[in-house]
C-alpha positions in Angstrom: 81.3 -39.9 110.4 84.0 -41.5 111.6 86.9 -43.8 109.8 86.9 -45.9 112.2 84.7 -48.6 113.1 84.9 -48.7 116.9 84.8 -46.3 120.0 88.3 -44.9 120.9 90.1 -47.3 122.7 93.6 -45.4 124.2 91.3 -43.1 126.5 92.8 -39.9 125.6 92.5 -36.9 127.8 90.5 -34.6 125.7 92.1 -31.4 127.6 95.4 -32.9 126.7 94.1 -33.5 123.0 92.9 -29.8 122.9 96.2 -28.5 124.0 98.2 -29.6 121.1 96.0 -28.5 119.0 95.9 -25.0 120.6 99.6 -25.2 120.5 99.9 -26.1 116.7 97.6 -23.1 115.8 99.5 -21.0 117.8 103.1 -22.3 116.3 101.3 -22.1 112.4 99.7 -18.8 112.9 103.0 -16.9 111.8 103.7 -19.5 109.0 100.2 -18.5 107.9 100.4 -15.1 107.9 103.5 -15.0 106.2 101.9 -17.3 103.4 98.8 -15.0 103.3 101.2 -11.8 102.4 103.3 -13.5 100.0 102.9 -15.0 96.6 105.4 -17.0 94.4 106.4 -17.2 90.9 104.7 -20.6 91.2 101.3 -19.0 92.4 100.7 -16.9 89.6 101.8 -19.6 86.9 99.1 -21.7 88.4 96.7 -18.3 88.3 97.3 -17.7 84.3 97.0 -22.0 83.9 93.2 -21.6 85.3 93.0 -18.4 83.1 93.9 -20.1 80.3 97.2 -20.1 79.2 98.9 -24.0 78.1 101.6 -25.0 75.4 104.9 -24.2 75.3 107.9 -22.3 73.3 109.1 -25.3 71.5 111.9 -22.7 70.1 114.1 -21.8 72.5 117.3 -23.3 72.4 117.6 -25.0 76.1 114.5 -26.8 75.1 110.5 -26.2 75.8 109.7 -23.4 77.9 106.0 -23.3 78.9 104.2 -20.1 78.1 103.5 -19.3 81.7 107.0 -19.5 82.6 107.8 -16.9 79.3 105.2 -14.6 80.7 105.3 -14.2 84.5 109.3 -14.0 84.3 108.9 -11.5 81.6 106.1 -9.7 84.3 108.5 -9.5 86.6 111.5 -8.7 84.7 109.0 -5.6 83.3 107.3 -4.5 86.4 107.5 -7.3 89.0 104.9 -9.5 90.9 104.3 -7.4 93.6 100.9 -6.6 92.5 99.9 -9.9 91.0 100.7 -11.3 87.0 97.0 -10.6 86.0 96.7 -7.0 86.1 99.6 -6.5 84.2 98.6 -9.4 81.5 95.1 -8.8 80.6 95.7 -5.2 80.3 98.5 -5.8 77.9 96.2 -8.1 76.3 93.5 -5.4 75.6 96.2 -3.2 74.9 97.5 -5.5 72.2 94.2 -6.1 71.1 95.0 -9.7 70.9 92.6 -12.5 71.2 94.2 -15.3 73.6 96.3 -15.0 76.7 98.7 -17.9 74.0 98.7 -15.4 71.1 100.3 -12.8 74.2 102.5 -15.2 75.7 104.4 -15.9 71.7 104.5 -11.9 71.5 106.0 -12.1 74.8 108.4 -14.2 73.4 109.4 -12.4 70.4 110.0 -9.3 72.8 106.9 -7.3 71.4 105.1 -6.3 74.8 106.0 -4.1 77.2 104.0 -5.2 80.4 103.3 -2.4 83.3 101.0 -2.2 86.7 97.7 -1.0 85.1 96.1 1.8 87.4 92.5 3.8 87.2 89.8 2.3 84.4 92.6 0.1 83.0 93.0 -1.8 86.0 89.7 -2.3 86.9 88.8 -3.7 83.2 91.8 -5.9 83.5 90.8 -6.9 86.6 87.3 -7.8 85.3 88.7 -9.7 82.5 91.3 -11.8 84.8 88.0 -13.1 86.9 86.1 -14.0 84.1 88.8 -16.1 82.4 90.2 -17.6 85.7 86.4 -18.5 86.5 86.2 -20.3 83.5 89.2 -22.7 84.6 87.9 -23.6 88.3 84.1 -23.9 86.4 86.1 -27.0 85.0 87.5 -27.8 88.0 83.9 -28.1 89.6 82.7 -30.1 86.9 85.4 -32.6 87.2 84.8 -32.7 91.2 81.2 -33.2 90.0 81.8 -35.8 87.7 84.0 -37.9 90.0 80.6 -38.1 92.1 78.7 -39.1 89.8 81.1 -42.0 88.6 81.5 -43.1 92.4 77.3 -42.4 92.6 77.2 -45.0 89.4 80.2 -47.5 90.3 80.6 -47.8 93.9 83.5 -47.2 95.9 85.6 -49.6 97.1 84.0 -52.4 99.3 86.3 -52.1 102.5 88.1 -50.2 104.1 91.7 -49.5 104.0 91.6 -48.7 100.2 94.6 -50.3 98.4 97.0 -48.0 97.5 99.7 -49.3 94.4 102.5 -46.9 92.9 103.5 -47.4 89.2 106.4 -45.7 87.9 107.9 -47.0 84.9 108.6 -43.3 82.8 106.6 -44.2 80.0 103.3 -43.1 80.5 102.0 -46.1 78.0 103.6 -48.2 80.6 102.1 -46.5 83.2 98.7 -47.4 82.0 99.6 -51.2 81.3 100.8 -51.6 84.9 98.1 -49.5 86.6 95.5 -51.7 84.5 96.7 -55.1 85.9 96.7 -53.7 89.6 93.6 -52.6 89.5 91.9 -55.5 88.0 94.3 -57.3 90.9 93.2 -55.5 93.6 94.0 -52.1 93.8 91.9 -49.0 94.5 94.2 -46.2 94.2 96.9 -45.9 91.4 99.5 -43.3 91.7 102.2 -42.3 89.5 105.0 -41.4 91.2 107.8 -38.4 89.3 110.7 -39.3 87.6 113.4 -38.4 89.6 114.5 -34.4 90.4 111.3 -34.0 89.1 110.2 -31.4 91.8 113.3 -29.2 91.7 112.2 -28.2 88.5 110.7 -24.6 88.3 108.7 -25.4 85.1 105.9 -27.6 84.5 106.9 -30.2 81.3 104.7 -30.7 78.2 103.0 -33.1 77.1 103.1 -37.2 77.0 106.4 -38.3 78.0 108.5 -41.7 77.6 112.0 -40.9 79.1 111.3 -40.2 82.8 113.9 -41.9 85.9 112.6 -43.8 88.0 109.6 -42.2 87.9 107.4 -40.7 85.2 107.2 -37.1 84.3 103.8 -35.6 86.0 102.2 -33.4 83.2 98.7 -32.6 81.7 98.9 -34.5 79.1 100.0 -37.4 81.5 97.6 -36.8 83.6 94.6 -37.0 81.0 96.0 -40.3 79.2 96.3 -42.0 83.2 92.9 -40.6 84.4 91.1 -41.2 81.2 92.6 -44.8 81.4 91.7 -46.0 84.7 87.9 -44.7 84.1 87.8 -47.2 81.5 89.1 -50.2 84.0 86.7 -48.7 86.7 84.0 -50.0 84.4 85.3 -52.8 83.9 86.4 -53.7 87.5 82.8 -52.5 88.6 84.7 -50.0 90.9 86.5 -45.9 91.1 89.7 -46.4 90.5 91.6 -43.1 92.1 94.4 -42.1 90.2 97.2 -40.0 92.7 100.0 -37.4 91.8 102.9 -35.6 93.6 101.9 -31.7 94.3 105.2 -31.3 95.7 108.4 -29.2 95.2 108.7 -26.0 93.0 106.0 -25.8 90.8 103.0 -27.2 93.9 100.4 -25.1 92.9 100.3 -25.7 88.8 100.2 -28.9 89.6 97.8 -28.6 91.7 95.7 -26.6 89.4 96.5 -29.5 86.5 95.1 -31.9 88.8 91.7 -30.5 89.3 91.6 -29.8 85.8 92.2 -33.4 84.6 89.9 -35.0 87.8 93.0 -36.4 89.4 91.8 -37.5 92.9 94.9 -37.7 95.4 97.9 -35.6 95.7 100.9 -35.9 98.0 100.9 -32.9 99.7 102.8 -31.9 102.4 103.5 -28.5 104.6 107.4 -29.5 104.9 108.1 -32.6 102.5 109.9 -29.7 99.9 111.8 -28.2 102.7 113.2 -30.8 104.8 113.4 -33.5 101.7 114.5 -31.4 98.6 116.0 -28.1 100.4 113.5 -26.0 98.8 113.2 -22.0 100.5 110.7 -22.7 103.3 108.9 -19.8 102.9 108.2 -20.6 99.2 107.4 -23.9 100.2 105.1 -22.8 103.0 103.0 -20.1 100.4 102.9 -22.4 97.5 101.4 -25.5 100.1 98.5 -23.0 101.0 97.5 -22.2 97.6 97.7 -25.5 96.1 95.7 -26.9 99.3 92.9 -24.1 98.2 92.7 -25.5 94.9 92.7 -29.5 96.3 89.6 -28.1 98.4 87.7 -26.6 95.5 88.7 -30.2 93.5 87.4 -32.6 96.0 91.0 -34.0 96.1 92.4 -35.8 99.0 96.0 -34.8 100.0 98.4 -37.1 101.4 101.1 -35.3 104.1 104.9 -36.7 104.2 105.5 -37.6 107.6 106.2 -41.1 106.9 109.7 -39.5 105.3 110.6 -38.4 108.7 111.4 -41.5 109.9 113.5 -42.6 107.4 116.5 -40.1 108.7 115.3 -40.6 112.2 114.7 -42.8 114.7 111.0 -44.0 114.3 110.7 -44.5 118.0 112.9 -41.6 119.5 111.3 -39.6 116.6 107.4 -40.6 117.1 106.2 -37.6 118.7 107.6 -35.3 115.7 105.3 -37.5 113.3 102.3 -36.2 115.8 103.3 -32.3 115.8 103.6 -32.2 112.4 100.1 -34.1 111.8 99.0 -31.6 113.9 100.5 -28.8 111.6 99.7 -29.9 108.5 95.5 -30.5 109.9 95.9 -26.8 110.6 97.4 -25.5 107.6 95.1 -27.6 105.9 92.1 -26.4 108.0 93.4 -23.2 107.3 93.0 -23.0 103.6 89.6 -24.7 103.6 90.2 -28.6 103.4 88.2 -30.2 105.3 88.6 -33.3 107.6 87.6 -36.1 104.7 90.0 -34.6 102.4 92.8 -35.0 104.8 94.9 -37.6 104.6 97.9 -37.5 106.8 100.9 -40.0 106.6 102.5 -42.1 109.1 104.4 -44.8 108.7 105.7 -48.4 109.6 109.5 -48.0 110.1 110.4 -49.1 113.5 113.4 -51.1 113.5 112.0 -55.0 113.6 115.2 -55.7 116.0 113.5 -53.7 118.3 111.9 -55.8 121.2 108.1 -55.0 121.3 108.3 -53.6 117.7 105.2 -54.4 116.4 103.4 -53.3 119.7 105.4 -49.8 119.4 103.6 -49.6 115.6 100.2 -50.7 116.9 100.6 -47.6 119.3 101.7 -45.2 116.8 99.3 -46.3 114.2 96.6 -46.3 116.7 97.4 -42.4 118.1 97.2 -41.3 114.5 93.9 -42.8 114.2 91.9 -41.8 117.5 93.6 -38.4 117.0 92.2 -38.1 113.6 88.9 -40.0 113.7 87.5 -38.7 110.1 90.4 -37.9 108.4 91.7 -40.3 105.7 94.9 -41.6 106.9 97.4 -43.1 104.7 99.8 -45.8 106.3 103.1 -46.5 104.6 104.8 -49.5 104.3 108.4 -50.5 105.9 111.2 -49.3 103.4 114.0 -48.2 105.8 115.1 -51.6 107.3 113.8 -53.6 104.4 117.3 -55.5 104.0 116.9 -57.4 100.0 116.0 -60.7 102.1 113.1 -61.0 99.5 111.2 -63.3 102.4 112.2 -61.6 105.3 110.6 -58.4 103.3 107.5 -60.2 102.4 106.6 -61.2 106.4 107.3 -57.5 107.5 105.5 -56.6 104.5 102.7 -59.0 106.2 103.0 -57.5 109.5 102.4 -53.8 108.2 99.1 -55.0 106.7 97.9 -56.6 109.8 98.7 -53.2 111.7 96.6 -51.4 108.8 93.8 -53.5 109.8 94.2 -54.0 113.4 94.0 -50.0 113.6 91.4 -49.0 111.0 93.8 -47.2 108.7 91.9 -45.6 105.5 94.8 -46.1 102.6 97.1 -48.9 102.4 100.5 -48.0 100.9 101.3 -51.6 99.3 105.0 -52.5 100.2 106.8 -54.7 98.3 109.3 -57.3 99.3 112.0 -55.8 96.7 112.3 -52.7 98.6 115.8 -51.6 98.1 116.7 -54.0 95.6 115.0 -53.3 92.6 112.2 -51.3 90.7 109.5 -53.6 91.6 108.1 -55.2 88.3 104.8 -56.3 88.1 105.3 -59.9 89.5 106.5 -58.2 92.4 103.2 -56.2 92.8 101.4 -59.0 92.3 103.0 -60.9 95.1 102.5 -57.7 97.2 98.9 -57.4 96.0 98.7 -60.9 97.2 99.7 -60.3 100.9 97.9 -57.4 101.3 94.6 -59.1 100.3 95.5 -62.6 102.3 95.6 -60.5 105.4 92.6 -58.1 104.6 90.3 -61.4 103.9 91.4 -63.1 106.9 91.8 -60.7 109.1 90.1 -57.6 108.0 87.3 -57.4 110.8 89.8 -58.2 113.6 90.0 -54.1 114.5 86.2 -55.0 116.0 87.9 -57.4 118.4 91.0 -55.6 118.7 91.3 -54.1 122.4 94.8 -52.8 123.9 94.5 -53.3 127.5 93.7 -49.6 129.4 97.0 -49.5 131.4 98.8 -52.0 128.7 102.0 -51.3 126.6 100.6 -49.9 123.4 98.2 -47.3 125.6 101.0 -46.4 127.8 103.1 -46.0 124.8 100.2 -43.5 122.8 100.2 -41.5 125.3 103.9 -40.9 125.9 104.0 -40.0 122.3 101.4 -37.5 123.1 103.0 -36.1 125.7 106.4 -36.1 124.0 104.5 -34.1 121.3 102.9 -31.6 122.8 105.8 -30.8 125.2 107.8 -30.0 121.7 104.9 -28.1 120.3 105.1 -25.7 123.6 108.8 -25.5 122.8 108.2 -24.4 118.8 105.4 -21.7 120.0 108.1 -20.3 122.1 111.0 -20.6 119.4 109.2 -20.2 116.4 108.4 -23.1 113.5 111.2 -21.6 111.1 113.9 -21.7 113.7 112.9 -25.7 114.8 112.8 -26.4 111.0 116.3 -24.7 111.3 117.8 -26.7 113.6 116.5 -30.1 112.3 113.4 -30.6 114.5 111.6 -32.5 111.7 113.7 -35.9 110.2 117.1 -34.3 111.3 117.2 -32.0 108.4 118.1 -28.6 109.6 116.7 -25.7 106.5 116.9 -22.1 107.6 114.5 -20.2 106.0 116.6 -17.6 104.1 118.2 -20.5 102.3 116.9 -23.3 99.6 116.2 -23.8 96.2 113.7 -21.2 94.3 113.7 -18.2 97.3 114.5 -15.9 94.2 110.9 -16.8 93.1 109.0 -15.2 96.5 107.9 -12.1 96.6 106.0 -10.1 99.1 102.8 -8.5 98.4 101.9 -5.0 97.9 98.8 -3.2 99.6 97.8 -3.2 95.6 97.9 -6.9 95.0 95.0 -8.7 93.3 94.5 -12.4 92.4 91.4 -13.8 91.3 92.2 -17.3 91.5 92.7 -16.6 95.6 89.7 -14.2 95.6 87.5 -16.9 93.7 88.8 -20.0 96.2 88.1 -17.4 99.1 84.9 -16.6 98.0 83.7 -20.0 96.6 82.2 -17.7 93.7 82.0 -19.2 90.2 82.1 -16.0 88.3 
């Protein structure tokens, strides 16, 4: 069913529709394929997390390493990934004779197994023994998905339509809670934490509760659990699911991915580019580590949220509109792709046109409005104005105000909350609950206006929609011809130019042999539970 709550109103030509998204298969198919014959050392940490493995080496000497990190680089140091971690790990663990996959990762450390490829009998019993443990871990994974539905079943979802959407990011986690408490017994339907900062250049998952993160608070299991279990106990209270949201971003995407499903997060940013254009990670990395952890949000139930909002705070939100539409288009596909469906799909765009600009809000009804007839059932999440929010605290707030009335006027589905401080400060709670304020002044007042709202046919914001449709599927023709890689290269996407030999964590992909087994991808292929 449809997100939105009237017919299409910008009369888009459905062979013109159909074209760009023929044209953004065709640019994503090589993308895909090379995601498909590649894993990372990201992948198969977040393969051994479902089979089992947690904790960390609390003894080495630059601080905790986490036992998946001891093992796969020791895998690879020993025999490589070529083949997959799990092979080489449950055989050694048979070999060992040793009763937990944690037991093998501490004689890993101590330098007391030697791992190899298994072949003949060996492989296929390690093989056996690497489904039945990794099983287990997405078993949980679809009782969490199954116990979100039944809290919703028992609470209710949110009353209206766009759901709320507050960010808390103090770097205490006890904090966390306090904060995400109060906003959702003021208003808000969606909580998420957002990292401490660097957070996703990190090639290890940390440990454990934490109380020292910057500007942001460390995402972790542990963190997870105490925010999740948390915000269940609110839901009671507020008579409502409270969705608690993450970052599955950056180097270590699919772990975090798999932690989420494990601890019944229920959003995750999520993005096909956000890591390579934003934090200069490898793009191929980026691009197989996206299509696992979109797998795992599938088998979770988790909604993602795509980056495209970021664009257009290095580019020009008007000369750069139609880029925000190509890569909507690519991230539906990869997303398609690796089994998410349309309800789980919630794409970004954002409210960032200069306010200078004559017409502006008009230019943001159009944009907002594309997204949304573009995209009838998919989730969309519309972000608030950050780039020319200037510290005028009042001038903030009535921007702020305007972004709101755009969220209604165009039947958005999540409602980043912007706050007036933008740019000044770390918002403290009075400032969210000013923001809370304004979002719910406009949704009470004017939250059934997108019934009446009705562009003219041949008026400004139609005219401008389809422009941007235009402009985006002439570029689309343009990256089928050149290639995605080479336009991420030259800075097709927010001005940020990444070839895709270069970036942060390359060393960590690694193309697969004709041998290579995973039964974590197998299991999310198959849909199997055993």
């Amino acid at each position: 069913m449809s997100l939105r709550s009237s017919a299409p109103l910008l009369d888009l030509d459905p062979a013109v529709v159909d074209t760009a998204r023929h044209l953004a298969a065709k640019a994503a198919a090589p993308v895909v394929e090379i995601a498909r014959s590649h894993t990372t050392v990201s992948v198969e940490r977040a393969t051994l997390r479902l089979a089992g493995i947690t904790g960390a080496d609390s003894t080495h000497r630059a601080g905790d390493v986490p036992w998946v990190n001891r093992v796969v680089d020791t895998v690879a140091e020993h025999c490589g990934l070529q083949d997959g971690v799990c092979g080489p790990v449950f055989h050694a663990l048979a070999e060992h004779n040793l009763g937990s996959l944690t037991e093998l990762a501490e004689a890993t450390a101590a330098g007391q197994v030697s791992y190899r490829v298994p072949t003949g009998r060996d492989a296929t019993r390690a093989a056996k023994a690497a489904r039945t443990a990794v099983a287990k871990g997405l078993r949980l994974v679809d009782r969490n998905r199954a116990q979100r539905d039944k809290m919703i079943a028992r609470l209710g979802d949110p009353p209206r339509r766009p759901w709320i959407y507050l960010i808390v990011a103090t770097g205490d986690i006890d904090e966390d809670v306090v904060q995400a408490a109060n906003a959702a017994r003021a208003g808000a339907d969606i909580i998420a934490v957002i990292r401490s900062t660097g957070q996703s250049l990190l090639d290890y998952v940390p440990e454990g509760a934490t109380h020292h993160g910057f500007a942001g608070t460390y995402a972790t299991q542990e963190n997870f659990r105490i925010m999740r279990a948390a915000m269940d106990e609110v839901s009671k209270e507020v008579g409502r699911y409270v969705r608690v949201t993450n970052y599955a971003s950056g180097l270590c995407m699919p772990e975090i991915a798999v932690l989420a499903g494990m601890q019944r997060l229920d959003m995750m940013l999520n993005d096909s580019m956000y890591g390579i254009l934003f934090r200069d990670i490898n793009p191929i990395r980026t691009f197989v580590d996206q299509r696992f952890s979109r797998q795992v949000h599938a088998r979770a139930g988790i909604i993602i949220n795509t980056g495209e909002d970021n664009y257009l705070t290095t580019a020009d939100a008007v000369d750069a509109a139609h880029t925000v539409t190509v890569s909507q288009l690519l991230n539906e596909h990869f997303a398609h792709e690796a089994g998410l469906p349309d309800e789980l799909l919630g794409l970004g765009h954002a409210f960032e046109i200069n306010p200078k600009v004559p017409e502006s809000f008009r230019l943001e009804l159009a944009h907002a409005l594309l997204a949304r007839e573009l995209f009838p059932d998919a989730p969309l999440k519309w972000m608030p104005p950050t780039k020319h929010m200037t510290g005028d605290v009042f001038n903030g707030y009535l921007l702020d105000g305007f972004f709101n009335l755009a969220g209604a006027l165009t039947g958005q589905s999540i409602l980043l909350v912007g706050m007036m401080t933008e740019a000044v400060v770390t918002p403290f709670l009075s400032d969210r609950d000013l923001a809370l304020a304004n979002v719910r002044y406009v949704l009470d007042a004017a939250g059934g206006l997108v019934e009446d709202f009705r562009p003219a046919p041949d008026g400004f914001i139609a005219k401008r929609a389809h422009q941007v449709l235009g402009e985006a599927v002439d570029l689309l023709g343009r990256i089928v011809d050149d290639g995605l890689l080479n336009a991420i290269a030259e800075g097709t996407f927010g001005l940020m130019k990444r070839p895709p030999d270069q970036g942060k964590g390359a060393a960590g992909v690694v193309a697969k042999s004709d041998d290579y087994r995973n039964p974590a991808t197998d299991l999310l292929d198959e849909g199997a539970t055993r």
